[in-house]
ROVEX-452445 format. One record per residue: z, y, x of N, C-alpha, C in turn. Coordinates in steps of 0.02 Angstrom, whole numbers. Each point is the difference from the previous one (the first is absolute). Layout:
<atoms>
+--------+--------+--------+--------+--------+--------+--------+--------+--------+
:   n.zz :   n.yy :   n.xx :  ca.zz :  ca.yy :  ca.xx :   c.zz :   c.yy :   c.xx :
+--------+--------+--------+--------+--------+--------+--------+--------+--------+
:      Z :      Y :      X :      Z :      Y :      X :      Z :      Y :      X :
...
+--------+--------+--------+--------+--------+--------+--------+--------+--------+
</atoms>
This chain:
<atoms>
+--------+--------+--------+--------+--------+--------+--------+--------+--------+
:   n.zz :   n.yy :   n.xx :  ca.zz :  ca.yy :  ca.xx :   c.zz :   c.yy :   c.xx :
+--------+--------+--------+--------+--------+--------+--------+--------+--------+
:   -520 :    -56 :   -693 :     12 :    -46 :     56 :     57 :    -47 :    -18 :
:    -13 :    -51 :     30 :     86 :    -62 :    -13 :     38 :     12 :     35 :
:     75 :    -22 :     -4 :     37 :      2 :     27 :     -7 :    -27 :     76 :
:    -39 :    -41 :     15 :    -28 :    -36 :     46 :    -37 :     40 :     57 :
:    -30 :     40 :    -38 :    -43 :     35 :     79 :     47 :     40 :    -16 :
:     43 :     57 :    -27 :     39 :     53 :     -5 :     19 :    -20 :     82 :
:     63 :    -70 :    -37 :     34 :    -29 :     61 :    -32 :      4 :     59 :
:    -66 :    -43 :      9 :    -34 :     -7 :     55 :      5 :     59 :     31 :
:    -40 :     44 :    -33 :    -26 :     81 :     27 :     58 :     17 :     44 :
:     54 :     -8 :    -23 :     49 :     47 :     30 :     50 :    -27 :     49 :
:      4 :    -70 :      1 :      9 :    -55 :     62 :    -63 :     23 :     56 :
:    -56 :     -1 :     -8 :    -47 :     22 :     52 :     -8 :     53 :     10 :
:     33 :     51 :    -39 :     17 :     60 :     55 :     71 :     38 :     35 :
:     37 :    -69 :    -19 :     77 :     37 :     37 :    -10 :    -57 :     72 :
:     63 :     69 :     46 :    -26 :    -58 :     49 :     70 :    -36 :     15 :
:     57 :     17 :    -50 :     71 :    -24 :     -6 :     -9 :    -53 :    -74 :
:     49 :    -33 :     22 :     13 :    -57 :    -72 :     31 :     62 :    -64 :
:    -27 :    -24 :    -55 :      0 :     19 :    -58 :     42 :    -39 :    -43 :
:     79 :     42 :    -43 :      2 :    -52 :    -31 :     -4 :     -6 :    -83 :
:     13 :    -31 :    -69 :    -39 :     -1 :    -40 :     30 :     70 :    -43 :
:     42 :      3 :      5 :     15 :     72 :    -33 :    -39 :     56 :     30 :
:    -12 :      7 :     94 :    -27 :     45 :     10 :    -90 :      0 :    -38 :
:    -36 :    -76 :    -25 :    -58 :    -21 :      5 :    -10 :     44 :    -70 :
:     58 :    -22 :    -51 :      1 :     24 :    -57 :     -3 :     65 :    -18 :
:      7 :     46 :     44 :    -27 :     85 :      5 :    -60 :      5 :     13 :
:    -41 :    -40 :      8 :    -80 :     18 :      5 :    -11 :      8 :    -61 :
:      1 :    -33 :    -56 :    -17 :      7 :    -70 :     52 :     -9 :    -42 :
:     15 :     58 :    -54 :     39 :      9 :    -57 :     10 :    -78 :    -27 :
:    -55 :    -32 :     -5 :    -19 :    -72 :    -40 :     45 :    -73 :     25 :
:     -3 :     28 :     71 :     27 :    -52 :     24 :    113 :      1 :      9 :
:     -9 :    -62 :      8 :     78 :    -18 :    -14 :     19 :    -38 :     82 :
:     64 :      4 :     28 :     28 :    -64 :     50 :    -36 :    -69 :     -2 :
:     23 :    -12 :    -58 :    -48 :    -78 :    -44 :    -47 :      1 :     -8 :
:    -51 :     38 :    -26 :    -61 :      2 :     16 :    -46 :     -3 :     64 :
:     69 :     32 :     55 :    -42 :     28 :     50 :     14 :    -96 :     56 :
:     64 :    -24 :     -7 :     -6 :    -52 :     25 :    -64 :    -72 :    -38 :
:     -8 :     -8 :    -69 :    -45 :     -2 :    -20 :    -72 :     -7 :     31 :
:     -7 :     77 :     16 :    -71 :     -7 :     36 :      9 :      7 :     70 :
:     45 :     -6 :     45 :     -6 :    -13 :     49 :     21 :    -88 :     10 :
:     21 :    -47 :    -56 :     -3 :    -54 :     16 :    -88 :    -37 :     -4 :
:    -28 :     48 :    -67 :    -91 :     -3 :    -31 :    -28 :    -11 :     69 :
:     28 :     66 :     41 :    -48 :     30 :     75 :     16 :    -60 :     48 :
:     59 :    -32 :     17 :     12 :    -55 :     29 :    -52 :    -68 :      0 :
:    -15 :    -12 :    -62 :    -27 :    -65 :    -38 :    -78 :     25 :     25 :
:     -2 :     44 :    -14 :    -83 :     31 :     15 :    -12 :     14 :     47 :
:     41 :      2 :     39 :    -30 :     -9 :     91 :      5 :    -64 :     20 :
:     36 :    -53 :    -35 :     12 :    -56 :     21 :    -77 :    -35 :     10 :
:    -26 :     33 :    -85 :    -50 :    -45 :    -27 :    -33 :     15 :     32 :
:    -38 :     60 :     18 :    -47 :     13 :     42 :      6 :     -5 :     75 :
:     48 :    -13 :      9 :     10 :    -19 :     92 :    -12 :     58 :     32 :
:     52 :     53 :    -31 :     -9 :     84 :     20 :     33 :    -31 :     93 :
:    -29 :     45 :     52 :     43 :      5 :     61 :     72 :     58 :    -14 :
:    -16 :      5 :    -50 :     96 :     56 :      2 :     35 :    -23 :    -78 :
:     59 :     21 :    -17 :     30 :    -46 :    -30 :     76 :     66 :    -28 :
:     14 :    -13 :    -76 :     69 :     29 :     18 :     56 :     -1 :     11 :
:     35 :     32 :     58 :     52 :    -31 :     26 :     50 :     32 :    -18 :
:     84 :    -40 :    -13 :     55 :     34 :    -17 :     21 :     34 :     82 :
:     44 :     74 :    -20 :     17 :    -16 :     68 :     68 :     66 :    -26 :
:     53 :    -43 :     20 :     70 :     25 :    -52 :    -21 :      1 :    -41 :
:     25 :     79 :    -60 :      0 :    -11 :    -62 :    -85 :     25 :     -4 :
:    -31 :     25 :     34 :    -70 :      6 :     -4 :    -56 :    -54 :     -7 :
:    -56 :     34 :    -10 :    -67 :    -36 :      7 :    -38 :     44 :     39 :
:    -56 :    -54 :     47 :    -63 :     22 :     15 :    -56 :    -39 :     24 :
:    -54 :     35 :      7 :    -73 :    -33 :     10 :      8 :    -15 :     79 :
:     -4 :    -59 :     14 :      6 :    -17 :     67 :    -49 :    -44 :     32 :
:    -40 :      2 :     62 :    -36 :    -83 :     13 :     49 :    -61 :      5 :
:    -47 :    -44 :     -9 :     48 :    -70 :      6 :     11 :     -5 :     56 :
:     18 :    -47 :     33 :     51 :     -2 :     73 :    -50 :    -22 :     42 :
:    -48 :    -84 :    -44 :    -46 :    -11 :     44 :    -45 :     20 :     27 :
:    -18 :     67 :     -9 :    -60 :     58 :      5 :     29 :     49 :     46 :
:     80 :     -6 :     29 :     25 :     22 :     64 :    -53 :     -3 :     86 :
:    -14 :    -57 :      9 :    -48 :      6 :     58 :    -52 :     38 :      6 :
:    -35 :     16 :    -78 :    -73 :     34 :     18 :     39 :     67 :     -1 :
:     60 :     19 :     -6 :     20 :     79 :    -30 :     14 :     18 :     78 :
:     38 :    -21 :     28 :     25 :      5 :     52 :    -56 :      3 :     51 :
:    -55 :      1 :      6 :    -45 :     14 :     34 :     -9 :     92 :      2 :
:     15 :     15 :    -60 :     -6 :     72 :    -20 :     58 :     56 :     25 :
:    -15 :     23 :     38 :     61 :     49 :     26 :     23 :     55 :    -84 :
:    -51 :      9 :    -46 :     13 :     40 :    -53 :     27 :    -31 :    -64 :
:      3 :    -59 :     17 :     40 :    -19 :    -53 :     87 :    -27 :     29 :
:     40 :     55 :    -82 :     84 :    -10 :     28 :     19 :    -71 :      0 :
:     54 :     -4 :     52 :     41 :    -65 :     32 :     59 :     -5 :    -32 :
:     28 :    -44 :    -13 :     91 :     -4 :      9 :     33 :     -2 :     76 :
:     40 :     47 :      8 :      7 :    -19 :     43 :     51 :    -72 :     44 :
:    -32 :    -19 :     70 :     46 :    -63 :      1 :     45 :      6 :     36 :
:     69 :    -32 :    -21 :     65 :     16 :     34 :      5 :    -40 :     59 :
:     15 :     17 :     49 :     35 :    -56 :     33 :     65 :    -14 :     12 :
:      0 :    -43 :     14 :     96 :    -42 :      5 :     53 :     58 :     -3 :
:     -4 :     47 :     44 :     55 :     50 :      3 :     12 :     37 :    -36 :
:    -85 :     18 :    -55 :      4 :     40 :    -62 :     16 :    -58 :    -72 :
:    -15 :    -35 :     25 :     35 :    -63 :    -73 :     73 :     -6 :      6 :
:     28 :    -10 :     77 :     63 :     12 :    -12 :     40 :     56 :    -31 :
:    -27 :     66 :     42 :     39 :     43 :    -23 :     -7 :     25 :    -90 :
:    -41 :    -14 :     -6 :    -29 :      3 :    -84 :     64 :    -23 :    -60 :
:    -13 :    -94 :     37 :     44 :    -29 :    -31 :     88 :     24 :      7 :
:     15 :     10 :     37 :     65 :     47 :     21 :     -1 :     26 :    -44 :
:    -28 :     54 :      6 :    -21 :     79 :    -41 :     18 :    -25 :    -85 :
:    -63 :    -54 :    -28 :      1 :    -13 :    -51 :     73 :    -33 :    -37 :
:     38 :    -54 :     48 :     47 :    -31 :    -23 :     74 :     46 :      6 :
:    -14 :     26 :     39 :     65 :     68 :     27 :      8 :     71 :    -16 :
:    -49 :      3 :    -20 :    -15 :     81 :    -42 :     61 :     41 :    -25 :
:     28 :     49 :     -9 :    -34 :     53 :     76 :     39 :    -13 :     29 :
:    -46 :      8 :     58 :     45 :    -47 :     86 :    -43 :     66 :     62 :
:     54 :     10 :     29 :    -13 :     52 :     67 :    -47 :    -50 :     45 :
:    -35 :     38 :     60 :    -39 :    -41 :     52 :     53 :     -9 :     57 :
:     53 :     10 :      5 :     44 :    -37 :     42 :     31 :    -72 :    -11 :
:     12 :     -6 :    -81 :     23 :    -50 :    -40 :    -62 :    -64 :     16 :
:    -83 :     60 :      7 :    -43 :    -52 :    -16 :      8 :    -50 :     84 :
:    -26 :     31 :     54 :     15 :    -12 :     42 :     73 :    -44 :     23 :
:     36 :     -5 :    -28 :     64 :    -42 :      6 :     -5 :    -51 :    -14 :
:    -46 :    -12 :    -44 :    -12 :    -58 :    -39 :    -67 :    -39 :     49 :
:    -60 :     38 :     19 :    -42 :    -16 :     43 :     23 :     -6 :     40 :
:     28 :     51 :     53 :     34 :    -34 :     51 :    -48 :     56 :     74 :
:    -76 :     26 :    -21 :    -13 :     45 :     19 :    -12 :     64 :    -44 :
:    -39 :     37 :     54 :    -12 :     74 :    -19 :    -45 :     18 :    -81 :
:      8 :     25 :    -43 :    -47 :      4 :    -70 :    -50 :     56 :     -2 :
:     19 :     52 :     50 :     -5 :     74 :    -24 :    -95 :    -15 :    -24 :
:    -32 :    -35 :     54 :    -79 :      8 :    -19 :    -20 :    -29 :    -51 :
:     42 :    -74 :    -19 :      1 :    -31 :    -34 :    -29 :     60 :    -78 :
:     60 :     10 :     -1 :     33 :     47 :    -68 :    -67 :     62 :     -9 :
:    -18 :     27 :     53 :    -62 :     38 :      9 :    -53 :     -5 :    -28 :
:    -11 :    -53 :      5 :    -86 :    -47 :     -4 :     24 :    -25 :    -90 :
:     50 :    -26 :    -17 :     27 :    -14 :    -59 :     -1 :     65 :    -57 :
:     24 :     52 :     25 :     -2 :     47 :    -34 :    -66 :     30 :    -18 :
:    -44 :     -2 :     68 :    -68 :     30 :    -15 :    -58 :    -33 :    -35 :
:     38 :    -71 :      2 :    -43 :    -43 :    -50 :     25 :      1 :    -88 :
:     52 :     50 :    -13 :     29 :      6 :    -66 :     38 :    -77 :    -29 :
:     17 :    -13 :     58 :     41 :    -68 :    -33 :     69 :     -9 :     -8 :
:     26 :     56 :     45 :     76 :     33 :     -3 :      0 :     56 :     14 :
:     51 :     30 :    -35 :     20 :     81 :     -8 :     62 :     27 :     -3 :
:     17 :     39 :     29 :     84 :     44 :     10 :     23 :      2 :    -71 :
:     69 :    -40 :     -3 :     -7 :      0 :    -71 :     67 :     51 :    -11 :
:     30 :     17 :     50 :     60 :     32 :     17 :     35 :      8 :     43 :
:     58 :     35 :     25 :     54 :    -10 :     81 :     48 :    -48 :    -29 :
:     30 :     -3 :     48 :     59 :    -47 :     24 :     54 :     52 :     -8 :
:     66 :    -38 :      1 :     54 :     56 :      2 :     44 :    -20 :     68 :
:    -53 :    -37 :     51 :     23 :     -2 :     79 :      3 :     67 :     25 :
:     21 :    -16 :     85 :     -4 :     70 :     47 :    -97 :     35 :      0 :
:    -12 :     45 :    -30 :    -82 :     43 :     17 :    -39 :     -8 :    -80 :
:     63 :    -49 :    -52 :    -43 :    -30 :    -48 :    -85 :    -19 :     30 :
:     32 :    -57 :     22 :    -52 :    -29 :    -22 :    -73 :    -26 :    -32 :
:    -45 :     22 :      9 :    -91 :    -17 :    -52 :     17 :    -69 :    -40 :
:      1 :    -29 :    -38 :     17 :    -63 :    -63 :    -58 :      5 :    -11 :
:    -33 :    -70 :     10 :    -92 :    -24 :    -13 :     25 :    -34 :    -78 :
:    -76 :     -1 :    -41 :     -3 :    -72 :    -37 :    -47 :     -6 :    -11 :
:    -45 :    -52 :    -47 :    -68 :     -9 :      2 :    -33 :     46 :    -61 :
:    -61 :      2 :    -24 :    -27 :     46 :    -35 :    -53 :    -42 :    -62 :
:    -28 :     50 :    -34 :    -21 :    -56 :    -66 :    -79 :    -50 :     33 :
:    -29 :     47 :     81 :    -63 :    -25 :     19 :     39 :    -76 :     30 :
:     71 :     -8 :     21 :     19 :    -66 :     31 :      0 :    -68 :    -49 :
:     31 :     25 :    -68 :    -20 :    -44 :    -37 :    -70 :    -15 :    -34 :
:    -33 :     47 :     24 :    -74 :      0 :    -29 :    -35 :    -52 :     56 :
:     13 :     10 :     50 :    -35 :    -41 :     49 :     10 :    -62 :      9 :
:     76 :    -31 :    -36 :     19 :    -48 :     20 :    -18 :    -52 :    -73 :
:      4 :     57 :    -54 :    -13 :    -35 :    -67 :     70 :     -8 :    -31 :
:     52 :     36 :      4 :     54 :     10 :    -33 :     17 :     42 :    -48 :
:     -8 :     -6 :    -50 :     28 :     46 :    -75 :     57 :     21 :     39 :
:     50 :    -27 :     34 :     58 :     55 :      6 :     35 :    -23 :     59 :
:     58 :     33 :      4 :     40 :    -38 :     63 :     28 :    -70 :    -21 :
:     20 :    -20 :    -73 :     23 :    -45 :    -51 :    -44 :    -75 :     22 :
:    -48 :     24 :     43 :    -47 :    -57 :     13 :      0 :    -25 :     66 :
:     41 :     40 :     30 :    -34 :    -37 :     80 :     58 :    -84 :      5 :
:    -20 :    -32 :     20 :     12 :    -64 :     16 :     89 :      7 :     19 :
:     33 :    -45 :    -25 :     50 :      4 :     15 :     20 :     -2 :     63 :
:     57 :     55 :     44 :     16 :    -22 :     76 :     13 :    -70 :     37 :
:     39 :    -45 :    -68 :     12 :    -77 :     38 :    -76 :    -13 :      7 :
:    -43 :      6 :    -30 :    -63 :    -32 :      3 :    -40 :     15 :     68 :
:     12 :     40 :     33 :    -29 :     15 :     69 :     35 :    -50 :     53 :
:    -30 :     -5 :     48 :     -9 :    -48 :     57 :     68 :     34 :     43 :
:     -8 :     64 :      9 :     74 :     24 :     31 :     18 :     71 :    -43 :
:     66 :     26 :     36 :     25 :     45 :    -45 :      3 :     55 :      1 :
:      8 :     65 :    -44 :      2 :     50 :     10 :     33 :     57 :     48 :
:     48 :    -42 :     28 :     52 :     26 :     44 :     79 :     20 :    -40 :
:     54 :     13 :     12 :     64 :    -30 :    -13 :     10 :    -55 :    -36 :
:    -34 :    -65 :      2 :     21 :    -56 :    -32 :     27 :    -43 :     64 :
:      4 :    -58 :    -17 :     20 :    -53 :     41 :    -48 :    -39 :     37 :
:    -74 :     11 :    -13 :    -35 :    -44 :     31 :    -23 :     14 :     55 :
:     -3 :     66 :     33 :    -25 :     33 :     50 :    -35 :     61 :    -28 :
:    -39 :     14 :     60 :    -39 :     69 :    -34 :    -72 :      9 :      2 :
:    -33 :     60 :    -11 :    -70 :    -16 :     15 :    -37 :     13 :     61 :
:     39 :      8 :     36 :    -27 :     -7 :     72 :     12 :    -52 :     15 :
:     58 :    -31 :     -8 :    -33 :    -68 :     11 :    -73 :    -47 :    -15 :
:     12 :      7 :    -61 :    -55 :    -41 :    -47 :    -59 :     57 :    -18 :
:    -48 :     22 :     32 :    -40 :     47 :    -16 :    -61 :    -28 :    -60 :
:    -42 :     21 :    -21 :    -22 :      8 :    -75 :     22 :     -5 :    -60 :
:     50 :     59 :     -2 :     55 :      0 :    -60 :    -46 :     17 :    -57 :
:    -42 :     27 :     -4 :    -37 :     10 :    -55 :    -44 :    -35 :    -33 :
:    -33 :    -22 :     52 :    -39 :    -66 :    -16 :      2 :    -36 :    -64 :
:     57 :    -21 :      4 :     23 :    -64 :    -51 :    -10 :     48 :    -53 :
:     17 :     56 :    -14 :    -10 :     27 :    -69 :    -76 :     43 :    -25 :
:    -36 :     22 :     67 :    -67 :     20 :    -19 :    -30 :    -50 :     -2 :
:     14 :    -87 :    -10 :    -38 :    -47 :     -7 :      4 :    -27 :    -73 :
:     59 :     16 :    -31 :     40 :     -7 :    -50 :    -34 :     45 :    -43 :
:     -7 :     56 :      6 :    -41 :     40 :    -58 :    -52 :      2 :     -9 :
:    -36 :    -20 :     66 :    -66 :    -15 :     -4 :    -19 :    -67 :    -31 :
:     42 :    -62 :      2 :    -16 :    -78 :    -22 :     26 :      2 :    -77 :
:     61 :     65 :    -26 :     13 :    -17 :    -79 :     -6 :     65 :    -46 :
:    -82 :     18 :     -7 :     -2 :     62 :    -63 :     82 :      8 :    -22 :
:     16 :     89 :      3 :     36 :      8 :    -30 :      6 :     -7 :    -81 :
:    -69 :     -5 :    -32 :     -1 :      6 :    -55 :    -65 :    -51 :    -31 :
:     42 :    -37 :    -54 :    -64 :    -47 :    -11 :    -78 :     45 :    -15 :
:     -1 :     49 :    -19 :    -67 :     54 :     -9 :    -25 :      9 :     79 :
:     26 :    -20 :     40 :    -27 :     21 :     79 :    -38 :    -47 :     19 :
:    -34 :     20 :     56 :    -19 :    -48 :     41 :     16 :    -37 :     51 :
:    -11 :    -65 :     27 :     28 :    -50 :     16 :    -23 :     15 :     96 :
:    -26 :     49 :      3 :    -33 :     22 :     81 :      5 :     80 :    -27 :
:    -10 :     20 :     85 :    -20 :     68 :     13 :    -62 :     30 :     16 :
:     -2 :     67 :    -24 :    -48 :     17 :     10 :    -37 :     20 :     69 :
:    -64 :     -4 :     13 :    -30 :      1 :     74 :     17 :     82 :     14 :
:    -19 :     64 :    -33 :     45 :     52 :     15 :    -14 :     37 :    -64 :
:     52 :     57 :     17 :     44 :     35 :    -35 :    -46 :     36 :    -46 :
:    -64 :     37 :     25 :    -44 :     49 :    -30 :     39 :     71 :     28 :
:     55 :      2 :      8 :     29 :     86 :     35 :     38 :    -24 :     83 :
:     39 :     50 :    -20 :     41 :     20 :     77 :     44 :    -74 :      0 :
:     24 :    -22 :     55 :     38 :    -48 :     49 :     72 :     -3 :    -64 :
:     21 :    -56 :    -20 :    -27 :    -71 :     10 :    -52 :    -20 :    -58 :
+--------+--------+--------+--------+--------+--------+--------+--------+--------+
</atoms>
């Protein structure tokens, strides 16, 4: 077999991103370099044939994903997985989370201006933040931060990537410009940002319509 279906084979049966060192344990034969190689081959060859799925970077991983525009007919399907979608109060607190790390849910809330606790709930059970430690306040404290599925969803190789703070519309909270209760869709500006600039020229320039596993 080539390196090519090796690759393929084993992109179509994980249901997490793969990355080329892990790809390179399928076969003795294969190398990192080899294995990016034929997953750039597998790229070109879905192009040509006008495959509906495509492979997508997502952090330091890869995987077999549909294209984005093939989102409407999917979504008809209750059995096929979703990302899930945030709204305003979970983009805020995210972005908090992400730029403030590790930060208590009283801290987060100070900065919002309301209550987080469900917030943080629904965040956690979606694997996009996780207890990353206490506080050395009064009860210590639970200390959130985000997890490797947050940069996976957003298309970030690392934290090294998220958009710089001046670059957002308002601020994280202790600066000078106000806070994010004032100015609500703090996140926004930066899940638009990873989504409009591949982290990596090998990526793709859109997202995928869904995941193939669990949320996001």
């Amino acid at each position: 077999m080539s390196p090519e279906q090796i690759v393929e084979a084993t992109l179509f049966a994980s249901q997490t991103p793969l990355t080329p060192d892990e790809l390179a344990r399928a076969d003795e034969a294969l190398t990192p370099d080899r294995v990016r190689e034929a997953l750039e081959a597998l790229r070109e060859a879905y192009d040509a044939s006008n495959r509906a799925f495509q492979v997508f970077r997502l952090g330091d991983g890869f995987q077999i994903l549909t294209r984005p525009e093939y989102a409407p007919y999917l979504e008809r399907f209750d059995s096929v997985p979703r990302s899930p979608v945030l709204s305003e109060a979970a983009l805020e607190t995210l972005a908090i989370i992400a730029y403030r790390q590790p930060i208590g849910r009283v801290e987060i809330e100070e900065v919002r201006g309301v209550g987080s606790s469900s917030v943080l709930r629904t965040l956690q059970e979606w694997e996009l933040v996780e207890v990353v430690g206490r506080g050395e306040g009064l009860g210590r404290p639970l200390l959130y931060g985000t997890t490797q599925r947050f940069l996976d969803h957003f298309g970030f190789q690392g934290l090294d990537d998220l958009p710089e703070p001046e670059a957002l519309s308002v601020t994280l909270g202790g600066g000078e410009e106000g806070t994010a209760g004032d100015q609500p869709g703090l996140f926004a500006a930066a899940a638009q940002a990873a989504q409009a600039n591949p982290t990596d020229e090998e990526g793709p320039e859109e997202e995928p319509a869904a995941t193939g596993g669990p949320p996001p």
